[in-house]
N, C-alpha and C positions, 0 to 999 in steps of 0.2 A: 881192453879188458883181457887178464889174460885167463890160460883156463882154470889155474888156481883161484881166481876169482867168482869164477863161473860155479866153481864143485862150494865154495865159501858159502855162495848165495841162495844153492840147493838145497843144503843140509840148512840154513836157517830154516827158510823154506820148510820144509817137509820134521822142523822140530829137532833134530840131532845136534844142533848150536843154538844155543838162546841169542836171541835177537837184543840191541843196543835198543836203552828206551826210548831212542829217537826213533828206531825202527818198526816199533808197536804199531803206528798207524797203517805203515805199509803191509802190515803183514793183516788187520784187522781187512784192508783194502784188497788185498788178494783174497783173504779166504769169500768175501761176500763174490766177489767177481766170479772163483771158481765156483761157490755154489748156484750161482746166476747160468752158467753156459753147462755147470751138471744139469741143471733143469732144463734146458734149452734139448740139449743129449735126449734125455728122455722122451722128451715131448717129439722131438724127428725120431725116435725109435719105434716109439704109437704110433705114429703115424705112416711109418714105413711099413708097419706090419699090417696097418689099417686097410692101405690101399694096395697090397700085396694080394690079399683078400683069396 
């Protein structure tokens, strides 16, 4: 893959290229993933501050 590839995949990614409608499932598949490990983030942030005490 080269980096043209790379900077292609980001901008779908992050909305600045519309994505092929083959590509709708993978993008539905990231966003649940990244709001899965944003909450995950949070949850060791409570907790660090928890036990910082």
């Amino acid at each position: 893959m080269q980096n043209h590839d790379l900077k292609k995949l980001r901008d779908k990614l992050n909305g600045s290229i519309p994505h092929d409608e083959d590509e709708m499932e993978l993008q539905e598949q990231w966003n649940q993933m990244h709001a899965e490990l944003e909450a995950l983030k949070a949850e060791d942030e409570r907790n660090y501050v928890e036990c910082r005490g």
